[in-house]
C-alpha positions in Angstrom: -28.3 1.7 -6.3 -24.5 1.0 -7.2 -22.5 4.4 -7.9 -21.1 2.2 -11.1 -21.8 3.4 -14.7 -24.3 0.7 -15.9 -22.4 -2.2 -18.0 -18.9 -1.1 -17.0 -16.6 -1.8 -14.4 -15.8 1.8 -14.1 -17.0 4.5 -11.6 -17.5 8.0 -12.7 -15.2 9.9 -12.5 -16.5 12.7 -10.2 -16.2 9.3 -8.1 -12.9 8.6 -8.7 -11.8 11.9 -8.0 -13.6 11.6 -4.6 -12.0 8.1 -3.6 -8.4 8.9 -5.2 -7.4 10.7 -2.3 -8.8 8.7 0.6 -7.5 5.5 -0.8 -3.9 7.4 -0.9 -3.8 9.1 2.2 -4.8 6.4 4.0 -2.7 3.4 2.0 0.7 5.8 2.1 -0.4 6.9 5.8 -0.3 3.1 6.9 2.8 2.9 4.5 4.9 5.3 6.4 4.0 4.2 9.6 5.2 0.4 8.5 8.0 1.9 6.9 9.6 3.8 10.3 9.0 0.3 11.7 11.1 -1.1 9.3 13.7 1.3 9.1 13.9 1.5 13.1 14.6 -2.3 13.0 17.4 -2.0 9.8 19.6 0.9 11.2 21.2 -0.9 14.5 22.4 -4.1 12.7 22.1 -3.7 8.9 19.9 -6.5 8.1 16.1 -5.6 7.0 13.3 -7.3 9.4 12.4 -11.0 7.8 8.7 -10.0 9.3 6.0 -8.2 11.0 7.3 -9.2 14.6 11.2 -8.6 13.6 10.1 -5.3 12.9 8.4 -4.4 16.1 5.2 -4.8 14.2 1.5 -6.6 15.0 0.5 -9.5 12.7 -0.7 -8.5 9.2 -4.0 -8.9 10.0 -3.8 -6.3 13.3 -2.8 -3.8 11.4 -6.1 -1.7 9.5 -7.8 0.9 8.7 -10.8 2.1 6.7 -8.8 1.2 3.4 -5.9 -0.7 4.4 -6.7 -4.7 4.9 -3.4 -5.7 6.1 0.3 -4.4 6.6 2.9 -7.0 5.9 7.0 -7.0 6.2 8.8 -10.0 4.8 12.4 -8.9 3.8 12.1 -5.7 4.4 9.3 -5.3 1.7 6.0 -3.5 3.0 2.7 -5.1 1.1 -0.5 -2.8 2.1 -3.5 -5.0 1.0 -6.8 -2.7 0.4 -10.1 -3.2 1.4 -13.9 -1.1 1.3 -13.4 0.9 -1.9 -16.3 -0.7 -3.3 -14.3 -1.3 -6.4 -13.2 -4.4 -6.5 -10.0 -4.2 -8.5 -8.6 -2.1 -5.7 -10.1 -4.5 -3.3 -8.3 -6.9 -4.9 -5.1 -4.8 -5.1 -2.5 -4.1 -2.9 0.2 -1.4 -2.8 4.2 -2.8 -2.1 7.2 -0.5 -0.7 10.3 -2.2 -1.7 13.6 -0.6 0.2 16.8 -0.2 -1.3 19.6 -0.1 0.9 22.5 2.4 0.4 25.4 3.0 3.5 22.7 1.9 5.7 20.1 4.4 4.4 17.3 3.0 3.4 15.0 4.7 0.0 11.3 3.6 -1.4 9.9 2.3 -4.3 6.2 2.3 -4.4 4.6 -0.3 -7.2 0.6 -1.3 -7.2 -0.1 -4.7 -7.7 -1.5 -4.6 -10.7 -2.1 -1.5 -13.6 -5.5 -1.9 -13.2 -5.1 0.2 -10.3 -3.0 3.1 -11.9 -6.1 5.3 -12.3 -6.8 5.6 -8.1 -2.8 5.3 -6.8 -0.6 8.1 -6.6 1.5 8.5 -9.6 4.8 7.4 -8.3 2.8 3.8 -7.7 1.6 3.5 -11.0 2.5 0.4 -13.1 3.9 1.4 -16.6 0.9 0.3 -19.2 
């Protein structure tokens, strides 16, 4: 029996509130991991890693979890595909962690791929409507 309101694409909300803050936890988790990986590689020469292996990272596809697909580094940007929400415009989706680089400080934007997935991201990875 799917957990989806019949004739919509959307779950109920009681749902959504459930799934919210696993996909999150475990999509920001993974994030911040990748993202000490990639700030470990940036401080001793000033250049972000190209990749996965310049940052001291496994391939994309080595790197999972429950939610989390893959984990991918190409100039320094983190892409965190998602996977076994059982919706599948976040199955589809992915969340990216840009860097900007300031006197070799690095800060984080967070942007989903799509606003289709604003209503299960945290809000600071919500895509303006």
């Amino acid at each position: 029996q799917s957990r989806y309101r019949k004739g919509t694409n959307l779950m109920p909300p009681e749902a959504q509130y459930h799934l919210l803050p696993r996909v999150s936890d475990a999509s920001i988790s993974m994030a911040s991991q990748v993202k000490a990986s990639v700030s470990e590689a940036y401080i001793p020469n000033g250049a972000l890693p190209a990749s996965n292996m310049a940052a001291g990272l496994p391939p994309k596809a080595d790197i999972t979890s429950t939610y989390v697909e893959s984990a991918e580094v190409s100039s320094g940007v983190i892409t965190i595909e998602l996977q076994g929400t059982q919706v599948a415009s976040l199955d589809a989706g992915s969340l990216i962690f840009e860097p900007s680089t300031s006197n070799r400080n690095l800060t984080w934007s967070c942007k989903a791929s799509s606003s289709a997935l604003n209503q299960y991201v945290p809000a600071d990875c919500r895509v303006p409507l």
